[in-house]
C-alpha positions in Angstrom: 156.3 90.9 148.0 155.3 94.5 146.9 152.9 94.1 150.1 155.5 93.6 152.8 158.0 96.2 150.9 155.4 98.9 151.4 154.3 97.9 155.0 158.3 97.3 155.9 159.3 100.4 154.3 156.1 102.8 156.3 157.6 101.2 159.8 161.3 101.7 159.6 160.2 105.3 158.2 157.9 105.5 161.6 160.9 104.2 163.9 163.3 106.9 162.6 161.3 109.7 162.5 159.9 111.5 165.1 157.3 113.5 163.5 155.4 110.0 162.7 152.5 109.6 165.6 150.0 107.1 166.1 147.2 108.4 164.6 149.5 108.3 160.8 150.5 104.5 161.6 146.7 103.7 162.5 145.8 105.7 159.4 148.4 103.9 157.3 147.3 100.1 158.4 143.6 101.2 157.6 144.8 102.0 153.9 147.3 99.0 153.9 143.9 96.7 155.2 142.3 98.7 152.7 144.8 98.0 150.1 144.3 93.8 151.2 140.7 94.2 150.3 141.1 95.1 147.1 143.1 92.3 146.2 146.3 95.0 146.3 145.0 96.2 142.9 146.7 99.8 142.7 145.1 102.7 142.3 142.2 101.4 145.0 139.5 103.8 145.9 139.3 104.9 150.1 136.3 106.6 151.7 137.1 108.4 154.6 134.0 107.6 156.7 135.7 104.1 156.3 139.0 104.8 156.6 138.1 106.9 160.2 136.1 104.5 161.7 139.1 101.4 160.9 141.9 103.6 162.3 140.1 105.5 165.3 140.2 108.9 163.9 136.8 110.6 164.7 138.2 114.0 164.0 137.7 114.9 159.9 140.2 117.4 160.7 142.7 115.0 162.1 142.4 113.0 159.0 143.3 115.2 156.6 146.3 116.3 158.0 147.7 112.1 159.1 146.6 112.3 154.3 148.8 115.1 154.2 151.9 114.1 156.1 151.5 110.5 154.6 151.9 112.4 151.0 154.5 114.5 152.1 156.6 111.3 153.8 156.2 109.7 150.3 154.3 106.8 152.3 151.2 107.4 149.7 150.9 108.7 146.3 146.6 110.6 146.5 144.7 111.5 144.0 141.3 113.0 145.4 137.7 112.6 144.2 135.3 114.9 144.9 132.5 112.2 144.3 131.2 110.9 147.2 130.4 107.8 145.6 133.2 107.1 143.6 136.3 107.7 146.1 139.7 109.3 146.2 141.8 106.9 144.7 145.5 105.8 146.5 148.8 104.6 145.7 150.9 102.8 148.5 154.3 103.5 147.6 157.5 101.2 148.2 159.3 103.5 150.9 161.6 100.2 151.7 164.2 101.4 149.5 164.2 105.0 149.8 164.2 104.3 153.9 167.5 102.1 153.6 
């Protein structure tokens, strides 16, 4: 139920507010798939080559800033790795309640 609380919550905040534009919902349902593949085990570890390729971002540039306007909507709670192989680690966060 967590699941569709998170997912909900992400699109009524994308609805309402303007500032939300594709490329953060295509980043967003790359973590969520993400987030599915891992058995939505939380923290779960992302790698952007990954992530960029699901959601259609080829900019690196781009991506950071859809990472930082997710953190800063309260969408995703990051914790950054600077080990290539190991990966940043990400919280989905239950925006369902703080959206109604």
């Amino acid at each position: 139920m967590k699941q569709l609380n998170a997912l909900a919550g992400f699109m009524i905040l994308a609805g309402k507010n303007a500032d939300v534009l594709p490329t953060h919902i295509s980043l967003y349902l790359a973590l969520f798939w993400s987030w599915k593949q891992h058995g939505f085990c939380e923290p779960f570890p992302i790698y952007r080559k990954e992530l960029m390729t699901i959601a259609h971002i080829h900019s690196i540039a781009t991506y950071h800033k859809c990472i930082k306007d997710l953190i800063t909507m309260g969408a995703i709670k990051y914790i950054p790795s600077y080990d290539y192989y190991r990966g940043s680690l990400i919280y989905l966060s239950d925006i369902a309640r703080k959206t109604a």
